[in-house]
N, C-alpha and C positions, 0 to 999 in steps of 0.2 A: 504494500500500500504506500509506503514512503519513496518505493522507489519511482514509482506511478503520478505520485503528485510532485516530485522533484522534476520529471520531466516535463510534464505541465507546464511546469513554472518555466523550466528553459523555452517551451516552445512561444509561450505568454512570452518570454521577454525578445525571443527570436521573431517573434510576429509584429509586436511592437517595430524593430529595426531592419528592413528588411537588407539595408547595405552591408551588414555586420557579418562577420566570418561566422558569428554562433547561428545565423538564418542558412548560410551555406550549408554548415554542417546537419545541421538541425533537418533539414530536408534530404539531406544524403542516408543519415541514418533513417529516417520514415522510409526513403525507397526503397533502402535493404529491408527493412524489416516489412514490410506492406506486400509484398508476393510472396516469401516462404509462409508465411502467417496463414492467407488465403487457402493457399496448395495443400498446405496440412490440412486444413481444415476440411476442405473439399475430400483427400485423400481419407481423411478418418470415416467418413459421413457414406462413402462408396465402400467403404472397407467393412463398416456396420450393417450395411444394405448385402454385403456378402456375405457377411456369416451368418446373420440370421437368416438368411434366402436356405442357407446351405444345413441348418434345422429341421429336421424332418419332425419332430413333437414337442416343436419347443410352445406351439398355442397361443395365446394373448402374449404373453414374454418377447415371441421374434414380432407381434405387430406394433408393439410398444416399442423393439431394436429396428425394424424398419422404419417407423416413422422419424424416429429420431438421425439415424442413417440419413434419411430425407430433407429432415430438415439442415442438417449440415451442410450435407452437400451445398444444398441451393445456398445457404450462406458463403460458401467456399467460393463456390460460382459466381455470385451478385458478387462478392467482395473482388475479385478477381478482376469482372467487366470494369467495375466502380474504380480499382486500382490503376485501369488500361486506360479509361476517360479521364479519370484526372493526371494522370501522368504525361497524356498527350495536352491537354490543357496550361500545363505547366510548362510543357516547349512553347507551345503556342505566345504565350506570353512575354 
């Protein structure tokens, strides 16, 4: 949680100036971290949707692990597109 609101504060003070070397950085770090984040994400969510497919009596259990499977995924997915737009947004600029 501290380390969460520490960065907060760098990107508050990096948004603040945008000519400063801590907005440079500050944004480099988002880009590495903003696609493996996604990927995982997507990658768990597809990974859950396979093993409980792959349950022969697992009953309410695997529709409970499918749906959640499901819902990942599509978060993994939106975050991914969402990542692709604002990144070309940000050349754009």
């Amino acid at each position: 949680m501290l380390i969460a609101a520490v960065i907060l504060k760098l990107g508050l003070i990096a948004a603040r100036n945008p000519e400063s070397g801590l907005h440079k950085a500050y944004s480099i770090i988002l880009a590495i971290i903003r696609y493996p984040l996604w990927i995982f994400t997507a990658f768990i969510g597809g990974a859950l949707i396979m093993m409980f497919l792959s349950f022969p009596d697992a009953g309410e259990f695997a529709v409970g692990g499918i749906l959640l499977g499901s819902f990942l995924l599509f978060v993994g997915v939106m975050g991914i597109i969402h990542a692709i737009k604002s990144h070309k947004r940000e050349k754009n600029e």
